[in-house]
C-alpha positions as CSV (number, residue, x, y, z in Angstrom):
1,X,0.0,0.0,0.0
2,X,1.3,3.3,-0.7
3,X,1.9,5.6,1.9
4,X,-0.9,8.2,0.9
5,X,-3.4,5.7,1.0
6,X,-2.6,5.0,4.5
7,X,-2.8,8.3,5.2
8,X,-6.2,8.8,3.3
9,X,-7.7,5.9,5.0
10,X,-6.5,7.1,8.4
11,X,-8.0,10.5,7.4
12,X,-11.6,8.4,6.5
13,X,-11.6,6.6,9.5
14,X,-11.0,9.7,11.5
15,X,-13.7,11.4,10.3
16,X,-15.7,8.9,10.8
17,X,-15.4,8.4,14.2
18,X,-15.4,12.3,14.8
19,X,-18.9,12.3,12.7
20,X,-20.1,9.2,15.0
21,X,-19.1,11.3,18.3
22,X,-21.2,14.3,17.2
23,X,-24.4,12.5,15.8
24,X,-24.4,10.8,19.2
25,X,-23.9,14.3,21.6
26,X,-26.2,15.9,19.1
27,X,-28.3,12.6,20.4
28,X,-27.6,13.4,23.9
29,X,-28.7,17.3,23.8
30,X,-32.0,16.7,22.3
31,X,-32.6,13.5,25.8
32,X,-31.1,16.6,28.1
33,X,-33.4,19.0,26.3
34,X,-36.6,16.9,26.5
35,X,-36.4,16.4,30.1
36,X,-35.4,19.7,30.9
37,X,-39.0,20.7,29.3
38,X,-40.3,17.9,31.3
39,X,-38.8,18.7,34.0
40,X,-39.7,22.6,33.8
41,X,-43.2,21.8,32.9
42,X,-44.0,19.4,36.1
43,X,-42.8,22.8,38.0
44,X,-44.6,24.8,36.2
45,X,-47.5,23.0,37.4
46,X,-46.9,22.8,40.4
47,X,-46.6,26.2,40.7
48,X,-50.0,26.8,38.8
49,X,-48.0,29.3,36.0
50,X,-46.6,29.1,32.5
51,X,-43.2,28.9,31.0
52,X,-41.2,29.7,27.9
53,X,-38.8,27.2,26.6
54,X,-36.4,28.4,23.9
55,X,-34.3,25.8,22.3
56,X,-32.0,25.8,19.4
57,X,-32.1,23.2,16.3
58,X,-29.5,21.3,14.7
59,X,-29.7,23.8,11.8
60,X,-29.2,27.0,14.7
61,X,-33.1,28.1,14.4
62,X,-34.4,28.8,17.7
63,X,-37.5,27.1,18.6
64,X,-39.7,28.6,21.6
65,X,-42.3,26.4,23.3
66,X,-44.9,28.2,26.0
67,X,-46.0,25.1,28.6
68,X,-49.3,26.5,30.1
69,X,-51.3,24.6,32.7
70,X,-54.6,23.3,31.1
């Protein structure tokens, strides 16, 4: 094997890995996200009030969410 294919291959397998690592702490935000909302909205009833929940896509849009009690 030449020597720049070793080094392309490393290169691949890099990235790979590197692209596995974000997709899964992309995964991880969006778990930590949901139950903060969750988490927020069982206070929120509890307390009788509303909140506003402003969260930020993959794509960097910001999303807001009001929670009311029903």
């Amino acid at each position: 094997m030449s020597v720049l294919l070793i080094i392309s291959t490393l290169l691949y397998l890099t990235d790979l890995r590197l692209h596995q690592a974000t997709t899964q702490a992309y995964q991880q935000v969006q778990v930590a996200q949901k139950l903060l909302v969750q988490s927020q909205l069982q206070t929120t009833k509890a307390k009788g009030g509303k909140i506003e929940v402003q969260i930020t896509d993959r794509a960097g849009h910001k999303i807001t969410i009001e929670l009311r009690k029903d």
